[in-house]
C-alpha positions as CSV (number, residue, x, y, z in Angstrom):
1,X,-20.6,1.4,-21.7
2,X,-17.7,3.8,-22.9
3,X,-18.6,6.0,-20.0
4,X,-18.2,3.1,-17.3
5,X,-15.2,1.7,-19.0
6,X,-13.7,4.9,-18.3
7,X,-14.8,5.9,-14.9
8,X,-13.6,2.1,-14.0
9,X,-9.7,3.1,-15.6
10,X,-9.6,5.8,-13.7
11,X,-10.6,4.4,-10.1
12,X,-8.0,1.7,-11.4
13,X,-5.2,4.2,-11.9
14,X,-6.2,6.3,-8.6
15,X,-6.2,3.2,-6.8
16,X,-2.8,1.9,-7.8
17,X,-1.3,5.8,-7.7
18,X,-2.4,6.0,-3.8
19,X,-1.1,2.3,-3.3
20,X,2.4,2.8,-5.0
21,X,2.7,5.9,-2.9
22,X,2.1,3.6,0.4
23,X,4.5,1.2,-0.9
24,X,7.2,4.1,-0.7
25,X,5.9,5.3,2.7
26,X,6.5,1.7,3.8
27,X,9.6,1.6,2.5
28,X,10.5,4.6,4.0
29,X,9.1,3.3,7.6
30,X,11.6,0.4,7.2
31,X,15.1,2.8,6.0
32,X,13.9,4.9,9.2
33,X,13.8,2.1,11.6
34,X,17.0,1.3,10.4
35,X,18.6,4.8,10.9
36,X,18.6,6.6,14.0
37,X,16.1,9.4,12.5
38,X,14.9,12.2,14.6
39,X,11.5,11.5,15.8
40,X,10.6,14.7,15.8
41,X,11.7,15.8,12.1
42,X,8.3,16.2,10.7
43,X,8.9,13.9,7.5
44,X,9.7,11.4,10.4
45,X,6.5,11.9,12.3
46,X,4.3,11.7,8.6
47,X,5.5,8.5,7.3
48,X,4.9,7.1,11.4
49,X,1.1,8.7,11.3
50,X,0.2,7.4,7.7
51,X,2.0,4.1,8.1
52,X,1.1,2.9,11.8
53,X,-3.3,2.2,11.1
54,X,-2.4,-0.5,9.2
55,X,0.6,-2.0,10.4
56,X,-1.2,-2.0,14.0
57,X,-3.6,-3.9,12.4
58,X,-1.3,-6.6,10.9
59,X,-0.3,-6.7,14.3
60,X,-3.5,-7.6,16.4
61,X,-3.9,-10.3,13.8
62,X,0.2,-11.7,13.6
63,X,1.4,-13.0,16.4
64,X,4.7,-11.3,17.1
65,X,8.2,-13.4,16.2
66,X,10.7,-13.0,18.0
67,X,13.9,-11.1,16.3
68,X,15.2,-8.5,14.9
69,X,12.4,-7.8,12.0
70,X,9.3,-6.4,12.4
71,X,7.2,-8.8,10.1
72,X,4.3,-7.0,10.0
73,X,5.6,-4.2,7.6
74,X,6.7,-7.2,5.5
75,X,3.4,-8.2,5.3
76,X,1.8,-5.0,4.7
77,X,4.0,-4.6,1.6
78,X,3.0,-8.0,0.1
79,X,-0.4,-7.0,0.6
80,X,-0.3,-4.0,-1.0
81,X,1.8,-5.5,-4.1
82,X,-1.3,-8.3,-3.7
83,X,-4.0,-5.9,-4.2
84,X,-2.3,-3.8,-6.7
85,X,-1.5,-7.1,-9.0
86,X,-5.4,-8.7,-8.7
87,X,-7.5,-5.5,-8.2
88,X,-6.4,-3.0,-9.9
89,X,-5.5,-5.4,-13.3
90,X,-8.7,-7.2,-12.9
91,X,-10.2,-3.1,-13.0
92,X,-8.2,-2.5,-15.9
93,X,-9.1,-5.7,-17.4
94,X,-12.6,-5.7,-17.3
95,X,-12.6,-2.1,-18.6
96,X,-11.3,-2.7,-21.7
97,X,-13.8,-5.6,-21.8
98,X,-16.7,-2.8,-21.3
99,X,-14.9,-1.2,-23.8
100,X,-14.7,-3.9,-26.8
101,X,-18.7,-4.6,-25.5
């Protein structure tokens, strides 16, 4: 049980590593779009690339508002602050439940 408890942390703590580092590429996708970055800078093109799969597919699914903000990056973020708070503490939580088995 110790051994499953533990393999279970660490996919918890991967998981929410590789989703606070998307939260900062998202947030870096927004300060962009409201600069007038190079899109050729490199940096620029890498925070596009890694970013755009799943705001396109926010998009298909949320119909586009008219305005000034893009919504769907909005959403994205609250997703990923969703999963982070349910998933990844319910991992850690039923870890250390393994753990006190």
């Amino acid at each position: 049980m110790i051994l499953l408890s533990n393999l279970m942390v660490g996919v918890a703590a991967v998981l929410d590593m590789l989703l606070m580092i998307l939260m900062f590429l998202m947030l870096g996708r927004v300060i962009i779009s409201w600069v007038s970055a190079d899109p050729y800078n490199p940096i620029v093109r890498f925070i596009h690339t890694s970013t755009e799969p799943l705001i396109s597919l926010v998009r298909r699914y949320i119909p586009r508002i008219p305005g000034p903000l893009d919504w769907s990056v909005f959403i994205v973020f609250i997703l990923i602050v969703f999963i982070r708070s349910f998933l990844v503490a319910s991992l850690f939580d039923y870890a250390r439940v393994l753990k006190g088995m």
